[in-house]
DRENZASE-779290 format. One record per residue (C-alpha): x, y negated, z negated; residue in three letters. Coordinates in steps of 0.001 Angstrom, whole numbers, plus 524288, in hexadecimal, padded with zeros to 5 digits. Example, Ala and Ser with C-alpha at 12.3 -4.5 7.8 and 13.67 -1.06 7.14 Angstrom:
BEGIN
8300C811947E188Ala;83566804247E41CSer;
END
This chain:
BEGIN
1A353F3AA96E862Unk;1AB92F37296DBD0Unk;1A4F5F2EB26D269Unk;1AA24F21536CB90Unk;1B682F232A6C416Unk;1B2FFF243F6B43DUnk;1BBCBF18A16AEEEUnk;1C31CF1CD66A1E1Unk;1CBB8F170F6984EUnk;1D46FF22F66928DUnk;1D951F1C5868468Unk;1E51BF2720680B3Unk;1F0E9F276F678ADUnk;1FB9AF2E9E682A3Unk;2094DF359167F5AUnk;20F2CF3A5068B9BUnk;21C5CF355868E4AUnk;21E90F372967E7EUnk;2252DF3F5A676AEUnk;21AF8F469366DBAUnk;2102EF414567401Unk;20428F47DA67A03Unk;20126F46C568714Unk;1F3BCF49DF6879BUnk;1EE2CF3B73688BEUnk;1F677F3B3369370Unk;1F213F474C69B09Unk;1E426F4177698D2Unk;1E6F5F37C369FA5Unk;1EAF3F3BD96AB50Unk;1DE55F45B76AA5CUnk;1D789F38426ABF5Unk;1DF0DF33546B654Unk;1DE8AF409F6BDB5Unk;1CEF2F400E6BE11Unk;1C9AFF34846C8EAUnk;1BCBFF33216C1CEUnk;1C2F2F2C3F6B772Unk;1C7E4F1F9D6B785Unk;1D112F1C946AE61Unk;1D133F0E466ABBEUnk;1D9A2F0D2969DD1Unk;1E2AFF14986960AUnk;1E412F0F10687D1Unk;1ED0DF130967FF1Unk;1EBCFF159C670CFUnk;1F521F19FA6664CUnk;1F661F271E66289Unk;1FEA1F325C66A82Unk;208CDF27F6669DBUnk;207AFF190766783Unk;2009CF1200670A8Unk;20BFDF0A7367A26Unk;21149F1AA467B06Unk;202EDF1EDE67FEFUnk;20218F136C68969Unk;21045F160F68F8AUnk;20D53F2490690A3Unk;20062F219E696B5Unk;2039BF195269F7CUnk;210C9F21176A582Unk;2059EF2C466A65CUnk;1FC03F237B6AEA7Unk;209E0F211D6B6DDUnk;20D33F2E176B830Unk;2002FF30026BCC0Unk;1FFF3F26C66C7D6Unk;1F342F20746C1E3Unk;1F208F11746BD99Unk;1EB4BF101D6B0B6Unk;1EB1BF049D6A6F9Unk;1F05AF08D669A76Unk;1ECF7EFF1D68DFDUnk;1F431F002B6807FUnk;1EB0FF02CD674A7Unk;1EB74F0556666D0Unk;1F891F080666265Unk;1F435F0C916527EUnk;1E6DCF11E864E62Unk;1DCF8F082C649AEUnk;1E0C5F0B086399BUnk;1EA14F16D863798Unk;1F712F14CE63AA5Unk;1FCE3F1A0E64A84Unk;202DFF27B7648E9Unk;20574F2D7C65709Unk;201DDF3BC865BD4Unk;20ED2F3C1966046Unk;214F4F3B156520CUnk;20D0BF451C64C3CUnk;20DEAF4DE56579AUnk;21D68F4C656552AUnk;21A5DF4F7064688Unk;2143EF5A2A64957Unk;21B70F614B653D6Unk;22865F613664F04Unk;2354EF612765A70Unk;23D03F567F66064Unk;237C2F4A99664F6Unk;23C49F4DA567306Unk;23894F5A1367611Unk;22C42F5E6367EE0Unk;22B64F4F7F683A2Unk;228B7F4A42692E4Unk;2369DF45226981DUnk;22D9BF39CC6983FUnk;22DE7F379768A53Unk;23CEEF36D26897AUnk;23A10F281269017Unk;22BE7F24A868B74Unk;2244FF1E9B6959BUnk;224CCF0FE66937DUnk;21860F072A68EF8Unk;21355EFED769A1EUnk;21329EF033696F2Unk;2081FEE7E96957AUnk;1FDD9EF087691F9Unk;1F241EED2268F0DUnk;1EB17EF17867F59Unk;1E181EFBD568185Unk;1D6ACEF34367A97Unk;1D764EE79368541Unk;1D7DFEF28469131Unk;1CCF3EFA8668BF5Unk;1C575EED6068AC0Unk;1C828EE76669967Unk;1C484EF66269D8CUnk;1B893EF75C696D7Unk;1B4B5EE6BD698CFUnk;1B5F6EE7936A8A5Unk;1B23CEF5096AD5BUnk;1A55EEF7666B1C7Unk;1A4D5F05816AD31Unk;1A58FF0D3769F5AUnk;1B3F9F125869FB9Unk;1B45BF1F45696DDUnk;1BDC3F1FA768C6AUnk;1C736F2B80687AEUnk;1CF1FF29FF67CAEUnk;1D93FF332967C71Unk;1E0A6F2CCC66F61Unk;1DACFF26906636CUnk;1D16FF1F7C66368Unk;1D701F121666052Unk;1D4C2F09D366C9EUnk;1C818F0F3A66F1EUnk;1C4C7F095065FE6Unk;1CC0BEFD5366309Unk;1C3B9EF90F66E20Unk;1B68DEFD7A66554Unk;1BB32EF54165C45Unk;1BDFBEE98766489Unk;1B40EEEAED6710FUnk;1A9D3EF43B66BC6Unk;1A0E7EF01E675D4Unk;1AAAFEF5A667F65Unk;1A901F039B67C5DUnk;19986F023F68395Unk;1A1B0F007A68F55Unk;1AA36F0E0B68D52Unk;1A260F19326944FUnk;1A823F2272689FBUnk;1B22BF274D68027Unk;1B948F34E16828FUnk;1C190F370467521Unk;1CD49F41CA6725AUnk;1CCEFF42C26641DUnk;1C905F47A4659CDUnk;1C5EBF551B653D0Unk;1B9B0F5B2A65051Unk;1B7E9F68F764CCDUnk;1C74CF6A0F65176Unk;1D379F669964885Unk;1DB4EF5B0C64A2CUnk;1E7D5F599E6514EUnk;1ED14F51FE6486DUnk;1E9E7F548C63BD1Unk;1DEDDF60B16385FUnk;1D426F559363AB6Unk;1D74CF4D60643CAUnk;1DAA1F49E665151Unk;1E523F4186655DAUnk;1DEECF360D65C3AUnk;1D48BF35A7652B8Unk;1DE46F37A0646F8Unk;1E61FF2C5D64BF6Unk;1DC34F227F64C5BUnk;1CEB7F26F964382Unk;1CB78F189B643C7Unk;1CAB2F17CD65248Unk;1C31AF240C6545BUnk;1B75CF212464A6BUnk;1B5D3F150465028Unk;1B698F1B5665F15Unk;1ADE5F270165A68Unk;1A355F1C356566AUnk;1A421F1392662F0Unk;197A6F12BF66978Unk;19BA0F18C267624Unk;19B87F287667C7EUnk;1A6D2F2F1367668Unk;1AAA7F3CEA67986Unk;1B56BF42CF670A1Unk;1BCA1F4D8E6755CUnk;1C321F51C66686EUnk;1CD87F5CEA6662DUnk;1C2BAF67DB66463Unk;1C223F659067335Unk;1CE7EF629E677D0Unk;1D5D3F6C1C67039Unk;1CEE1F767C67818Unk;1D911F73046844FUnk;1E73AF76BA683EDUnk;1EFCCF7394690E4Unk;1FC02F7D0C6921FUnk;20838F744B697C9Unk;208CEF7E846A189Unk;1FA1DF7C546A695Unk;1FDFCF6D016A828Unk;20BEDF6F606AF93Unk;203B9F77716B88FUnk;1F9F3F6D6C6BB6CUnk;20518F61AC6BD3BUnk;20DA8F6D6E6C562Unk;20F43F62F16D005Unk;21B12F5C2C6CAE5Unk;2172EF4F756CDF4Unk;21C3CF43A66C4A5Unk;20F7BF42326BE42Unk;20D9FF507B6BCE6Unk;21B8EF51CB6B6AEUnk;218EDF46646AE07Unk;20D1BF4D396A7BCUnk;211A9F5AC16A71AUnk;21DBAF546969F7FUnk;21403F502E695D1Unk;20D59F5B6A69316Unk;21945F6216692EBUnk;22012F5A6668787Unk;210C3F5B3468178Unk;21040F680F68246Unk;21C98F6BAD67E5AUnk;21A01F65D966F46Unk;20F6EF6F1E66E68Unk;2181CF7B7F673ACUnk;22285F77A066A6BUnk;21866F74C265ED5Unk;20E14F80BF662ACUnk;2128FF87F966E4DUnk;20BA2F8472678DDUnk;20D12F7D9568249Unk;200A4F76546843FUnk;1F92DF6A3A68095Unk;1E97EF66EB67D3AUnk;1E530F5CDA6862FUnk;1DEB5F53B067CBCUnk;1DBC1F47C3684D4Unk;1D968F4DD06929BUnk;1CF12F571668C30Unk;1CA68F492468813Unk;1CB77F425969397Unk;1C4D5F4D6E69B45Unk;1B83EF48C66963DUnk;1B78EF3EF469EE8Unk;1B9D0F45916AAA6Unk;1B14AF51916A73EUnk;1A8CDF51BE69C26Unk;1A327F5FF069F70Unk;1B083F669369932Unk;1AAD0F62AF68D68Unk;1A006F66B16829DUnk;19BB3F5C2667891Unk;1944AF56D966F04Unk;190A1F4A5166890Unk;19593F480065B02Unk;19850F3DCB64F65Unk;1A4E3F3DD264D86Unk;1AC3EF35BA642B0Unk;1BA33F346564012Unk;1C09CF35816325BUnk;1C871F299F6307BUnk;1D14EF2E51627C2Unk;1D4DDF3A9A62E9CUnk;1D207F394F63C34Unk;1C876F463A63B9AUnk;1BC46F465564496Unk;1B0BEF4C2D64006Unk;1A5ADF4C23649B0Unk;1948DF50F064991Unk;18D15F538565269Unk;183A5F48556542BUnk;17B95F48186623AUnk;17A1CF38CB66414Unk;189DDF3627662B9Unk;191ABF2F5766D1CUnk;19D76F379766B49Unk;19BF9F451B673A2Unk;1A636F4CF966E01Unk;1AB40F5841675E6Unk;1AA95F654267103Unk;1AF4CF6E5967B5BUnk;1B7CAF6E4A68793Unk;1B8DBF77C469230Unk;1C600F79A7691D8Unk;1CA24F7F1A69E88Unk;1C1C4F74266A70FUnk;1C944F694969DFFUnk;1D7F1F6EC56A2BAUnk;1D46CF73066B00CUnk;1D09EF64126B205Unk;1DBC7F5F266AB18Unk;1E5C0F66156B181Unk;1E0B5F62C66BDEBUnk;1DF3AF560B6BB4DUnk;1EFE6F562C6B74BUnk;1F312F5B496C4B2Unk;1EB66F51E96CB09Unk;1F005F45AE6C42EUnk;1FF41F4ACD6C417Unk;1FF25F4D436D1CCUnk;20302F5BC56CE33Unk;1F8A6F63C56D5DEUnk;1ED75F66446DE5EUnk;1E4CDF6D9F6D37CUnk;1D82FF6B436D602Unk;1CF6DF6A316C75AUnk;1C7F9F75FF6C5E2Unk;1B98CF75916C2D5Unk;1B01AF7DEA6BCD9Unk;
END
């Protein structure tokens, strides 16, 4: 018998449907939407992939293509001090070619922002106000909503079961500069005050997630049944995909915020450890200890091969592609 569904608020900062924009806040998504245990009751969006009203369109076509219904809530659209630079732009900066290539025929007409949404900062509130239960939280962006509501309803955060976090960088380089990692860099404010909120965080930095690559080919097989949603996804990681062939040559991504979101719905693929960990203002650089009574669990390790045998699955299933059944150990 299946237990109660685990209510979650995913707080992201999505791409698909953009030119130059990752897709992997995306593709966590549907992980979460392809798993019945959890219950996703929110998705905020925050400023950083692209801006904000961008990450809410592309989210919310995504949820559509999907067949799911899921209230999407416009959030921060700069960081709390520094001023907004997307990933997108540097990403263009840095992998030099024309604007159009290696893009979802999607992004030629950029999905459209729905009207009347509501700010992430009122929805998170009327979530976390009314339900009876301790929604988990995974922030897949920076940090900025998440600090926004500890800054204006800190005595909300006693009702958030926990925190799952994709950022960061350890013992690992950045990704966007030799220190740092993207949605820490972006907002350093944000994250030291998340990092001291007084409720469970786990942080699944890129030490971990840099452990799993996805080929393009592994995720065309898994979404091999053609079906509208499946062809809307493999488009993405196509165009995704094909940026990193052109700048690297391969075709293949690193699934930042699924290996994230897979906390939730497994814990066991991962080793970790609790740790202080403080953020350098100035540079975005995280520099953690080991410290035994700390909140924040940071993972460590991650068996690889359990992590993309349950997220391809968990593609097929969502897209309507397949009957592959999720193998288990």
């Amino acid at each position: 018998m299946k237990g109660a569904r685990r209510p979650v608020i995913i707080d992201a900062d999505p791409g698909l449907g953009f030119p130059w924009a990752d897709v992997d806040d995306n593709l966590a998504v549907a992980l979460a939407l392809a798993h019945e245990e959890l219950d996703v009751r929110l998705i905020s969006v925050v400023a950083g992939n692209t801006p904000a009203p961008e990450g809410a369109a592309s989210i919310s076509e995504t949820v559509a293509k999907l067949d799911r219904s899921v209230p999407v809530a416009l959030g921060a659209q700069k960081p709390l001090v520094k001023p907004f630079v997307s990933g997108r732009e540097l990403l263009a900066e840095r992998v030099k070619g024309q604007a159009g290539e290696n893009r979802p025929e999607s992004a030629r007409n950029p999905p459209a922002l729905p009207e009347h949404l509501p700010s992430a900062l009122s929805a998170q509130i009327e979530l976390l106000e009314s339900s009876r239960e301790r929604p988990d939280m995974v922030c897949l962006g920076p940090l900025t909503n998440l600090a926004t509501l500890a800054r204006e309803r800190p005595d909300l955060l006693l009702r958030l079961g926990s925190v799952v976090i994709m950022g960061g960088a350890i013992d690992h380089p950045g990704n966007v500069t030799p220190a740092a990692e993207f949605n820490i860099w972006i907002d350093p404010e944000a994250a030291g005050i998340v990092f001291a909120a007084p409720v469970p965080k786990i942080l699944v930095a890129l030490d971990v997630t840099t452990s799993v690559e996805i080929a393009q080919a592994e995720v065309e097989n898994a979404l091999c049944g053609g079906s509208p949603a499946a062809q809307y996804l493999v488009e993405g990681v196509r165009s995704w995909t094909g940026i990193w062939r052109s700048a690297r040559g391969a075709a293949s991504f690193v699934p930042h915020d699924p290996v994230a979101l897979s906390y939730l719905i497994d814990p066991t693929l991962f080793e970790s450890e609790p740790m202080r960990v403080v953020v350098d203002r100035d540079t975005g650089r995280t520099c953690g200890e080991r410290e035994p009574s700390s909140d924040l669990q940071v993972a460590r390790r991650i068996d690889a091969a359990r992590f993309k045998r349950l997220f391809l699955a968990a593609l097929s299933r969502i897209a309507g592609a397949g009957s592959a059944d999720e193998a288990r150990d």
